[in-house]
C-alpha distance (Angstrom), angle and dihedral (degrees) to the residues before:
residue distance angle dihedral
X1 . . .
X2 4.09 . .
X3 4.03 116.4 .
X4 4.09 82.2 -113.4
X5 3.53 94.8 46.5
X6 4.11 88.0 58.6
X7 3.41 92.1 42.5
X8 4.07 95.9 56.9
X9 3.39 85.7 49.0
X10 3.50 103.9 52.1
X11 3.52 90.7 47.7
X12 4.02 92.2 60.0
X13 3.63 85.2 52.7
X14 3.67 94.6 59.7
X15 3.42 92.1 42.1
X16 3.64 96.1 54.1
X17 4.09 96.2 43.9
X18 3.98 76.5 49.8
X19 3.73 98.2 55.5
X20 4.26 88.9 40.9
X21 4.01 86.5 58.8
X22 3.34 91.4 48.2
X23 3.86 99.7 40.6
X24 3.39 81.4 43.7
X25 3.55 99.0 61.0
X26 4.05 93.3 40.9
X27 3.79 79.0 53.9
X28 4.15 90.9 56.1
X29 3.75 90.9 45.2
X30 3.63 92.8 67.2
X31 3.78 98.2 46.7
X32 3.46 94.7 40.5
X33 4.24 134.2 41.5
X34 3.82 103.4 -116.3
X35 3.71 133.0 77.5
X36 3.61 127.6 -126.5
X37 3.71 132.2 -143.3
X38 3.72 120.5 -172.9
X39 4.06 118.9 -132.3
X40 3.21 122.0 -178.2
X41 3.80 128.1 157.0
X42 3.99 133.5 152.5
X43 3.39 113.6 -103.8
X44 3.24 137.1 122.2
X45 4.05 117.6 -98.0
X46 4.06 100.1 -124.4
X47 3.74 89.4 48.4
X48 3.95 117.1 110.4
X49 3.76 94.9 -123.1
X50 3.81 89.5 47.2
X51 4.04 95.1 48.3
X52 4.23 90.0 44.9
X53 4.02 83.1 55.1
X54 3.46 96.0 59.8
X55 3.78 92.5 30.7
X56 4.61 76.4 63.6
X57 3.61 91.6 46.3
X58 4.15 93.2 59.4
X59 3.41 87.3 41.5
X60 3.70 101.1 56.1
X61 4.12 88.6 45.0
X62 3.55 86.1 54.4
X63 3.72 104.6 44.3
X64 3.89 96.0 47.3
X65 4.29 94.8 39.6
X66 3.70 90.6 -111.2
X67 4.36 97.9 -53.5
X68 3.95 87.9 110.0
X69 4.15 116.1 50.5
X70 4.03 127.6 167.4
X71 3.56 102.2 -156.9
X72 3.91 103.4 -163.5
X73 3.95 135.0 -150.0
X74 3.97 109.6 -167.0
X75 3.51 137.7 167.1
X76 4.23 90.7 66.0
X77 4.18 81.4 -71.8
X78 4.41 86.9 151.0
X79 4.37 96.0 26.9
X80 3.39 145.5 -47.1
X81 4.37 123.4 -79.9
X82 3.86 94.5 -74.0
X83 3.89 90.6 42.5
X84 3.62 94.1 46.6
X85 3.97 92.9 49.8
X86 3.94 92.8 50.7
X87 3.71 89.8 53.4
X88 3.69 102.3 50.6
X89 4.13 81.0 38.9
X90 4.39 80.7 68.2
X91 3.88 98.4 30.0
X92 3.60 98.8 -105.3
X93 3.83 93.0 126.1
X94 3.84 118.0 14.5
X95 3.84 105.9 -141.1
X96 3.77 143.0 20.6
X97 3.98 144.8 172.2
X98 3.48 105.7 -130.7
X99 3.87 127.7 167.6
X100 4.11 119.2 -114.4
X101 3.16 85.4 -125.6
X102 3.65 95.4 66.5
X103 3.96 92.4 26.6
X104 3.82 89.2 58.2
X105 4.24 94.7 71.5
X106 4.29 79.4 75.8
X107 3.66 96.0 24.6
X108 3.60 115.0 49.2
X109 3.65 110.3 -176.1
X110 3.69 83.5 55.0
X111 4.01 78.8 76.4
X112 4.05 86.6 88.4
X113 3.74 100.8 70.1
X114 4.24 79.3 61.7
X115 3.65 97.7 52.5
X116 4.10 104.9 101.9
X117 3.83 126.9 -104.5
X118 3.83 81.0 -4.7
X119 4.14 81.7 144.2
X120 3.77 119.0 78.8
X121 3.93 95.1 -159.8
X122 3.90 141.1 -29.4
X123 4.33 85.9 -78.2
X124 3.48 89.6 52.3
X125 3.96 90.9 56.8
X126 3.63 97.6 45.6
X127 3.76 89.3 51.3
X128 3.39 101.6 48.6
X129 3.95 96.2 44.3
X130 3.92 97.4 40.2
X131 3.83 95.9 36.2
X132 3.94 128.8 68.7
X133 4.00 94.9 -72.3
X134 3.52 82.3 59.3
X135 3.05 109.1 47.4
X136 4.44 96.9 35.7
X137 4.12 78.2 64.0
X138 3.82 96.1 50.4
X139 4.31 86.2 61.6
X140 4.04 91.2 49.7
X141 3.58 89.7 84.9
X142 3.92 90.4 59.8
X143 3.57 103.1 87.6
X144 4.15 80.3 49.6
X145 3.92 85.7 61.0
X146 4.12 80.6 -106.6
X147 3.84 123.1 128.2
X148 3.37 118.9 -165.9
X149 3.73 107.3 -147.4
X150 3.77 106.4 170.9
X151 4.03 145.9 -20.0
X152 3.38 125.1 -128.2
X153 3.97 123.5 -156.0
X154 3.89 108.9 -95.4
X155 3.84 94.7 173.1
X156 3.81 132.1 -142.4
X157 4.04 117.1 -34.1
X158 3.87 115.0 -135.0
X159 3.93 128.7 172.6
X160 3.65 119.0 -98.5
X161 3.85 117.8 -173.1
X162 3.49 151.1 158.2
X163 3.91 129.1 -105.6
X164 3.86 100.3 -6.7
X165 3.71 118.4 65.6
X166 3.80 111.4 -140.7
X167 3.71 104.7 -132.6
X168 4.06 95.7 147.3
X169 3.79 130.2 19.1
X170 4.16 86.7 -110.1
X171 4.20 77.9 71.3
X172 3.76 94.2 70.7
X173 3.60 91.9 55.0
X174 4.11 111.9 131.4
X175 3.91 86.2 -7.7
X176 3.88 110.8 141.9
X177 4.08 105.1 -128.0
X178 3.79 126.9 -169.6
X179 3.88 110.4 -137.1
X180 3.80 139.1 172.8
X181 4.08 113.5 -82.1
X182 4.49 78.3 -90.6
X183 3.29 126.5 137.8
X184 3.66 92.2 -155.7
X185 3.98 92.0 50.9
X186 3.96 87.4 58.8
X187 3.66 98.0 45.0
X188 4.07 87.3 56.9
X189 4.04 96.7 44.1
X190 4.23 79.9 45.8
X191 4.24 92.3 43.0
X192 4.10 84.3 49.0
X193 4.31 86.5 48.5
X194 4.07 89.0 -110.4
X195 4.01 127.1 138.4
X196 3.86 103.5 -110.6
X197 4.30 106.2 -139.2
X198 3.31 103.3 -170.9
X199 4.26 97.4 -151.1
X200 3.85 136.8 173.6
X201 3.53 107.1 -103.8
X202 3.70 92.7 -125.7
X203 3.97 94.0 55.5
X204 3.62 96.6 57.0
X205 3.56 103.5 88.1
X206 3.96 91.2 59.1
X207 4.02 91.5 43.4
X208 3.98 86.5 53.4
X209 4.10 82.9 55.7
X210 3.97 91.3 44.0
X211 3.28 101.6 47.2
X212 3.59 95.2 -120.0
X213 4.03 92.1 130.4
X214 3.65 130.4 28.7
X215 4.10 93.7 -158.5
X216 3.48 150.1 -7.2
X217 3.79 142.8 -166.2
X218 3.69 135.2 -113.3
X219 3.90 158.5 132.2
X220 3.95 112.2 -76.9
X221 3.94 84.5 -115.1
X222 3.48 99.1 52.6
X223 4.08 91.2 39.8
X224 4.02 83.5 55.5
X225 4.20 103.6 39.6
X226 4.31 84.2 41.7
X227 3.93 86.1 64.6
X228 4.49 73.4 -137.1
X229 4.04 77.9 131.3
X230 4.04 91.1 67.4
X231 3.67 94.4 63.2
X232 3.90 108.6 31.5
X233 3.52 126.6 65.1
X234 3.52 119.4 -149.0
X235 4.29 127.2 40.1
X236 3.98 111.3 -163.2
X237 3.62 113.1 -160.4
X238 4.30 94.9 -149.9
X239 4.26 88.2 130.9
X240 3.56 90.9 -152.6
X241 3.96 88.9 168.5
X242 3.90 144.0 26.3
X243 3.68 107.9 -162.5
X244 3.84 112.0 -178.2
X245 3.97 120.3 -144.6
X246 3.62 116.8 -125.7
X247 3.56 130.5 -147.3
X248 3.94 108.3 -141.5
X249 3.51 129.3 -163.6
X250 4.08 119.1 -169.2
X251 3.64 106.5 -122.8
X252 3.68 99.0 -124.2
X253 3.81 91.6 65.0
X254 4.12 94.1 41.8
X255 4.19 81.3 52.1
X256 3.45 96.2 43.4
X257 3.93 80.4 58.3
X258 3.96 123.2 101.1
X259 3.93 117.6 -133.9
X260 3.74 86.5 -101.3
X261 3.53 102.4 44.9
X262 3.73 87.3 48.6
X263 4.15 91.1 48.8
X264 3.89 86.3 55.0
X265 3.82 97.6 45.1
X266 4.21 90.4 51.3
X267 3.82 90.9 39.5
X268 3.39 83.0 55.7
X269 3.86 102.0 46.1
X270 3.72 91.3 43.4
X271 3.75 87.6 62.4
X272 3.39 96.2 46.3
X273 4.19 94.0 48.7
X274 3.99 85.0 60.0
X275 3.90 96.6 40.8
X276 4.16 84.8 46.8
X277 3.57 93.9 48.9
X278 3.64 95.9 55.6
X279 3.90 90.8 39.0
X280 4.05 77.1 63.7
X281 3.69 99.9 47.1
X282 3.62 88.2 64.5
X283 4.08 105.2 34.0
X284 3.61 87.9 59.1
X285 3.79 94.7 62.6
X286 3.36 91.3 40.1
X287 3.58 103.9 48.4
X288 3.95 88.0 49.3
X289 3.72 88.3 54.0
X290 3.69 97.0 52.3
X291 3.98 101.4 41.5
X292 3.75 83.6 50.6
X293 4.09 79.3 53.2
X294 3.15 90.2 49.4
X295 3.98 98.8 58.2
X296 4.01 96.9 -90.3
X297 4.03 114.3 140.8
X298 3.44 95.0 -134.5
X299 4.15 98.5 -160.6
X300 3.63 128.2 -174.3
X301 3.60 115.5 -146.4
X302 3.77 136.4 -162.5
X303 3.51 103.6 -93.1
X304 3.30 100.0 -160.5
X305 4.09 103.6 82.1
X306 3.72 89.9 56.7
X307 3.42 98.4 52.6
X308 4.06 91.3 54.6
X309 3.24 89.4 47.7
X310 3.59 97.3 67.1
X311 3.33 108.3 40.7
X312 3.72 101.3 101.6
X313 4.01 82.5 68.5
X314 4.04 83.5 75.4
X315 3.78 90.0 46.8
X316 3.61 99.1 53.6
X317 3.68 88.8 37.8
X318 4.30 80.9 58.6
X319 3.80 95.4 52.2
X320 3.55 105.7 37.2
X321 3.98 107.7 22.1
X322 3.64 98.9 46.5
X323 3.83 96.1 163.0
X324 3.79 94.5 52.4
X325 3.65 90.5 44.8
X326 4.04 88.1 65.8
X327 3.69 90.8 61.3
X328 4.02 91.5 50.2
X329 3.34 91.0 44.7
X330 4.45 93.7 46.1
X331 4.35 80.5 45.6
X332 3.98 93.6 51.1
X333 3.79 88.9 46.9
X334 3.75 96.4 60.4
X335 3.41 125.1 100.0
């Protein structure tokens, strides 16, 4: 049987158990007073984002008595990000966390939150995610049959790797490192003279092992709950990037809502934003504390030299990508 031959079929089998949950759930909501919507997303279950998501779905059965339940499949059990996105895109599943990044191949202007050292400061941040910026960008996806419901802190990205400490951008140069499927994430490994390997998330442990990449580029809690800290060597803290998640709802489902059922669900998410975003607060310093146990050098670089050596990203992005520049420009100007 050919490679692509097993792969075809394997993705009709998930697609069928898929379409069983889900008919299976339609089937419950008949017999039983409640509605169900499917969430399913792919990360790991100690990870901040993860625990707020569950934190939601209690909330949501307790606000609306039990009528309104998110019943939630984690850990990538139904796909990966991309996956995921495409199936709440045709109402298979009705909700997933997703990164920008990611959600930016159908939603371009989400291409800003990739753009580096596009943040002035941790204010700046909250302000432009939980104020109108923010919130204008979480709609875009509508016409994509994509609502953007919430964000949920995802932190500074640094480089980890193994072998080569990155003290200066010159460091990354002919490196191999993984990225999200973004076109902005390549053209900053490419600006700092790396190899952008665009990887599932969920294959990068085993392509640390194989050699396949030489680095990659995360949050401190995701580096830590990944285990990626076991088999690299070196985690430098340069925070080239701050990539929000984003909770996504397929519009059929949020339609197929009632006023009330849609009051409960936000209530709900609302909650879980704040709860998630103190979660975060305190993974980061603990994850950095025990992948430094663990025998990471945790290094702190000069930021400074990889922040001018990006900034012709935002002048090409001025002279050719006119429409995206509007957002960058509407994000710099807040306060």
């Amino acid at each position: 049987m050919s490679h692509t031959h097993m792969l075809n079929k394997q993705s009709l089998l998930l697609t069928f158990f898929i379409l069983l949950i889900f008919q299976g759930c339609r089937n419950s909501e008949s017999k039983q007073d409640h509605k169900t919507i499917i969430l399913a997303h792919a990360m790991h279950l100690n990870h901040p984002v993860s625990i707020a998501m569950d934190r939601m779905a209690e909330l949501v059965d307790e606000y609306s008595d039990g009528a309104l339940k998110i019943e939630i499949y984690p850990t990538g059990q139904l796909g990966g990000e991309r996956e995921l996105l495409e199936l709440v895109q045709i109402g298979t599943i009705g909700i997933t966390k997703i990164s920008s990044a990611v959600l930016e191949n159908i939603v371009p202007p989400m291409q800003a939150f990739s753009l580096p050292y596009l943040f002035r400061d941790d204010d700046h941040y909250t302000n432009v995610l939980w104020g109108d910026v923010g919130k204008e960008l979480l709609l875009e996806g509508v016409r994509y049959r994509l609502r953007g419901i919430a964000y949920y802190d995802a932190g500074m990205r640094s480089f980890y790797s193994i072998g080569r400490p990155i003290n200066t951008p010159d460091d990354l140069a002919g490196l191999k490192i993984r990225v999200q499927p973004s076109i902005m994430a390549m053209n900053l490994i490419r600006a700092y003279g790396g190899s952008a390997t665009p990887l599932a998330y969920g294959e990068l442990y085993t392509a640390f092992q194989g050699g396949i990449v030489d680095g990659a580029e995360n949050n401190p809690p995701s580096f830590y709950t990944s285990r990626h800290y076991e088999v690299t060597d070196y985690y430098s803290l340069n925070e080239h990037t701050a990539v929000p998640d984003v909770l996504v709802m397929g519009t059929r489902d949020w339609d197929n809502l009632t006023d009330q059922e849609r009051d409960w669900l936000m209530k709900a998410v609302n909650e879980s934003v704040e709860y998630q975003r103190e979660l975060w607060r305190e993974s980061e310093e603990e994850s950095i504390r025990i992948v430094r146990e663990a025998g990471v050098e945790v290094i702190y670089p000069d930021q400074e030299p990889f922040r001018e050596r990006v900034q012709h990203i935002y002048d090409n992005i001025r002279d050719n990508n006119p429409d995206l520049y509007k957002w960058v420009e509407r994000i710099q100007q807040v306060e």
